[in-house]
matplotlib code that plots the C-alpha trace (Angstrom):
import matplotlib.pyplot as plt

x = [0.0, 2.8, 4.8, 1.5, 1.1, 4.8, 4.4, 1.3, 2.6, 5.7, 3.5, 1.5, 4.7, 5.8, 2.1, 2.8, 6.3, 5.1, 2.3, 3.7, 7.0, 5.5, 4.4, 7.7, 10.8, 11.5, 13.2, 10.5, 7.7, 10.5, 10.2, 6.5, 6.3, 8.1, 6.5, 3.2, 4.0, 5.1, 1.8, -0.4, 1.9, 1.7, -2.4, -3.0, -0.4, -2.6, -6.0, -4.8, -2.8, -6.2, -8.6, -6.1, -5.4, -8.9, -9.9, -8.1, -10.8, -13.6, -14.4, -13.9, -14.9, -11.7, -9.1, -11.1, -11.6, -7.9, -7.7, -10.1, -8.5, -4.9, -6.7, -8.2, -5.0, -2.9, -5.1, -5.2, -1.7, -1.3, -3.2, -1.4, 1.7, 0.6, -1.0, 2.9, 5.1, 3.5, 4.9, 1.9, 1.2, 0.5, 4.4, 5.2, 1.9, 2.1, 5.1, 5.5, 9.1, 10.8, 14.4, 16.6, 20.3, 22.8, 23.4, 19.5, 20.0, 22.0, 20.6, 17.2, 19.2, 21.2, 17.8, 15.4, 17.7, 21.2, 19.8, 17.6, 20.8, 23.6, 20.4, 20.6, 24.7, 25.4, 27.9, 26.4, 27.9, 27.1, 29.3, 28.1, 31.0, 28.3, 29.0, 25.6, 24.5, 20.9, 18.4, 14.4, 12.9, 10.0, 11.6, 9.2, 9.7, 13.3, 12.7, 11.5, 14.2, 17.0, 14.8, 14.5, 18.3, 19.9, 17.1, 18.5, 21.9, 21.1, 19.5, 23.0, 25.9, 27.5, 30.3, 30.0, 30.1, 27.5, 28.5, 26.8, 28.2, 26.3, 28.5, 26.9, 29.2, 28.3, 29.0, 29.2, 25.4, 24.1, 24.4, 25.7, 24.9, 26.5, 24.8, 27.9, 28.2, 30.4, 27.8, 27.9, 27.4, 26.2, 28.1, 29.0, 27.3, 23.8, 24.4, 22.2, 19.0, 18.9, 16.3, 14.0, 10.6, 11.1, 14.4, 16.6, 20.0, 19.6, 18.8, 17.5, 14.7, 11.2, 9.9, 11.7, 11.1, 9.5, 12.3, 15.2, 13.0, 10.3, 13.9, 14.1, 10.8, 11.4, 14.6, 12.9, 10.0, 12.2, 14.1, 17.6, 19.4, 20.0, 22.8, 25.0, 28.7, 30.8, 31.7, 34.9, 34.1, 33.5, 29.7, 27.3, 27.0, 24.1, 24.2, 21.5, 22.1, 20.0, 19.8, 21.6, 18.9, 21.6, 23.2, 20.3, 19.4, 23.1, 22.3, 19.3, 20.3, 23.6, 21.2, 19.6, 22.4]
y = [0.0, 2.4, 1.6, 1.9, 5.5, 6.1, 5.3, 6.5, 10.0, 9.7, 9.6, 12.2, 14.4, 12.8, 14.1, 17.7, 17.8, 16.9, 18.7, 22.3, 21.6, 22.2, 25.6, 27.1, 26.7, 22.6, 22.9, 24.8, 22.0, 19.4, 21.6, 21.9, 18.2, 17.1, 20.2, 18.3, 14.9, 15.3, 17.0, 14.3, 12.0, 13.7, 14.1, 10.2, 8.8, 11.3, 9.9, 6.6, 6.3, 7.9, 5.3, 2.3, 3.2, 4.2, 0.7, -0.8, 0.4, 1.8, -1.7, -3.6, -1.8, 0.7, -1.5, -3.2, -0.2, 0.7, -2.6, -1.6, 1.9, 0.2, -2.4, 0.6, 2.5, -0.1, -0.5, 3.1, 3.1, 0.4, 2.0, 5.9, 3.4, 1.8, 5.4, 7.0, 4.5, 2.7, 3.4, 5.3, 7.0, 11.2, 12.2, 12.3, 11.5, 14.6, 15.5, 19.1, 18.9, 22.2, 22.8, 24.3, 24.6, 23.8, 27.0, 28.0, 24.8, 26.2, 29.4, 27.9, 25.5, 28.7, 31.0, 28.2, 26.5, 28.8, 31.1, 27.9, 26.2, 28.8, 29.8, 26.2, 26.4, 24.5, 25.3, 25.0, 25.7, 25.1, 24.9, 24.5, 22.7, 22.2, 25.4, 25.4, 21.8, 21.3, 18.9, 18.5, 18.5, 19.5, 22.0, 21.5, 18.0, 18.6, 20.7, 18.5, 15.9, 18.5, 19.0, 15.7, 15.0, 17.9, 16.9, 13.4, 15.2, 17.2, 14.2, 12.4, 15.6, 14.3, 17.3, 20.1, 22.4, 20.3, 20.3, 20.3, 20.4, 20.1, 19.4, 19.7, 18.6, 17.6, 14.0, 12.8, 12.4, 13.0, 16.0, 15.0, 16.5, 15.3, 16.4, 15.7, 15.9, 15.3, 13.1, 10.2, 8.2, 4.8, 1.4, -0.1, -3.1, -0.5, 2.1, 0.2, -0.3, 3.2, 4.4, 1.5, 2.5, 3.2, 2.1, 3.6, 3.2, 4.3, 0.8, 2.6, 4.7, 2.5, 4.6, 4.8, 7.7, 8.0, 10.6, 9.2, 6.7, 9.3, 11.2, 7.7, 8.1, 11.5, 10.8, 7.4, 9.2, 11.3, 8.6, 9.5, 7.5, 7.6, 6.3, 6.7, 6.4, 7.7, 11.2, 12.7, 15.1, 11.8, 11.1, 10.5, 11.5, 11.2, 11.1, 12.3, 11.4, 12.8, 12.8, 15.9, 18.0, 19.8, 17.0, 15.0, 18.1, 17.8, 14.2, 15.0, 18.4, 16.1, 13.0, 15.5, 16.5]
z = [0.0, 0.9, -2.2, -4.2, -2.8, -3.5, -7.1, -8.0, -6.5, -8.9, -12.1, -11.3, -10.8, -14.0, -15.7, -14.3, -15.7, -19.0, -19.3, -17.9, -19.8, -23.0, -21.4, -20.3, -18.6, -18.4, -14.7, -13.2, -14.6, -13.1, -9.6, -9.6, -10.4, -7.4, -5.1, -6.8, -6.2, -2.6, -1.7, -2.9, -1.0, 2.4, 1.9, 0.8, 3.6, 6.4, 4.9, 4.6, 7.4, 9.5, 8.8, 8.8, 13.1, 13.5, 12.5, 15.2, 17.6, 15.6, 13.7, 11.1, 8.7, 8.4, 7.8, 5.5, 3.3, 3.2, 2.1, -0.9, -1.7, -1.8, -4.1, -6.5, -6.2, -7.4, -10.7, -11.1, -11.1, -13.7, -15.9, -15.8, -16.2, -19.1, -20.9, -20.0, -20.7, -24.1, -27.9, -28.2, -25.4, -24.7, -24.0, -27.4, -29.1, -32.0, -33.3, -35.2, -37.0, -38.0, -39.3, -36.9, -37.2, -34.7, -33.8, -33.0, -31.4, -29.0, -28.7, -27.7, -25.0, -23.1, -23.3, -21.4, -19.0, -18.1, -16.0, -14.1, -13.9, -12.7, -10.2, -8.5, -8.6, -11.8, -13.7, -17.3, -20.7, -24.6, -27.2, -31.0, -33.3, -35.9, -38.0, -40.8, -40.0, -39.6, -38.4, -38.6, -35.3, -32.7, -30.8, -28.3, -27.5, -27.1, -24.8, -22.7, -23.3, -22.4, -19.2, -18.6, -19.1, -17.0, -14.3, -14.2, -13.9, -11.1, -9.0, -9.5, -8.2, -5.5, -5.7, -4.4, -7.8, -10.4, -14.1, -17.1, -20.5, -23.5, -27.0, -30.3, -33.1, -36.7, -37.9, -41.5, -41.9, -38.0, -35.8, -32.1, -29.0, -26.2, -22.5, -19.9, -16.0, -13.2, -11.0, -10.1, -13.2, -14.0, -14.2, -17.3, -17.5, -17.0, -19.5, -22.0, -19.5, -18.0, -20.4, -19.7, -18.0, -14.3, -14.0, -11.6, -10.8, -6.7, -5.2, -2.0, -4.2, -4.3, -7.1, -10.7, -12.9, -16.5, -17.7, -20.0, -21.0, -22.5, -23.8, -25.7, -27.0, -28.4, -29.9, -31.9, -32.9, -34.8, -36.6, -34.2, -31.9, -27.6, -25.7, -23.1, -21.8, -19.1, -19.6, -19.6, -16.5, -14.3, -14.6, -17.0, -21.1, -22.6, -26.6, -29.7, -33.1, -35.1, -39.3, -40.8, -43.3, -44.6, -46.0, -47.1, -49.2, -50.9, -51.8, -53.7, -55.6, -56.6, -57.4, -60.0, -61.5]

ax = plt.figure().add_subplot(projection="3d")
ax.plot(x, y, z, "-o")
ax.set_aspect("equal")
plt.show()
């Protein structure tokens, strides 16, 4: 029942983030997600928590309809799991594809998260390698996967000074960008599951988040690629490929000449 509260709480954090990061600055929705999540918590644990010792001596009857909340709860929660982490599901449901170059790339990264970061003591920086290379994407969406990213970042600083270091270089027919930190990273042998549905890689935390694997989502729904590595500064790097527009628009003007 406990860990059904837990979870339950964790999605609908999860919902807010989602639904307020299309709106605005991706680390506040993060914020008011977990302010979100934690409220609900503290009210259903009270409630709960109320009737269950009130049942010992005021009947039956209490206990018993904890039972039956705990019982509706869980099935509640299988279902918002389902609806968030499916193929198909709202996170990523429409996708609006524009071209942006690397360089508004990086513009649009600095103007909605530096001042959000530096504010919470990160030491955050953005370099563009790319010169005129180009890809087709929903803005939007990436938005939220940065979001999502540098708020897995932050959860996982154990100096004193966090990091973050975001690379964008041009490949031969992908553009790279490369999200780096000085946490505490991940093992080896977990890089490739980390952006599975509510994994975690804290074994004390009994809830699991929804965030690099919706980043994964993203990333496939616009025909790219996600993966991490250890990263130079110590931690984690997260990589996006995604398919250059620039050169794809070489290939054709040279396949009609």
């Amino acid at each position: 029942m406990v860990r059904g509260i837990g979870v339950f709480c964790s999605i609908i954090g999860t919902y807010v983030v989602r639904d307020d990061g299309l709106k605005g600055n991706a680390m506040k929705a993060i914020f008011r997600g977990y302010v979100t999540s934690a409220t609900i918590s503290i009210i259903l644990f009270a409630v709960v928590g109320y009737y269950y010792l009130e049942g010992l001596n005021g009947g039956w009857w209490r206990p018993f309809l904890a039972v039956t909340i705990g019982v509706f709860l869980a099935m509640a929660i299988d279902r918002i799991t389902e609806h968030f982490t499916g193929t198909t599901g709202a996170p990523v449901n429409e996708i609006k594809k524009e071209e942006v170059t690397a360089e508004e790339l990086r513009k649009h990264i600095v103007y909605d998260y530096s001042d959000e970061l530096e504010s919470l003591g990160v030491a955050f920086s953005v370099n563009n390698r790319a010169e005129d290379a180009s890809v087709l994407i929903d803005i939007q969406k990436f938005k939220r996967v940065f979001g999502n990213i540098f708020g897995n970042s932050i959860k996982h600083f154990t100096s004193e000074v966090g990091r973050i270091n975001v690379d964008i270089s041009a490949g031969k027919d992908v553009l790279v960008i490369e999200v780096s930190d000085n946490g505490e990273g991940v093992e080896e042998e977990k890089l490739d599951i980390i952006f599975e549905p509510l994994y975690t890689s804290d074994e004390g935390r009994k809830v699991a988040g929804l965030g690099l694997s919706i980043c994964r989502e993203i990333v496939d729904r616009h025909g790219g690629r996600i993966y991490a590595k250890k990263s130079h500064m110590g931690g984690l790097a997260v990589c996006i490929e995604l398919e250059r527009t620039d050169k794809t628009e070489k290939k054709h003007l040279l396949g009609k000449g």
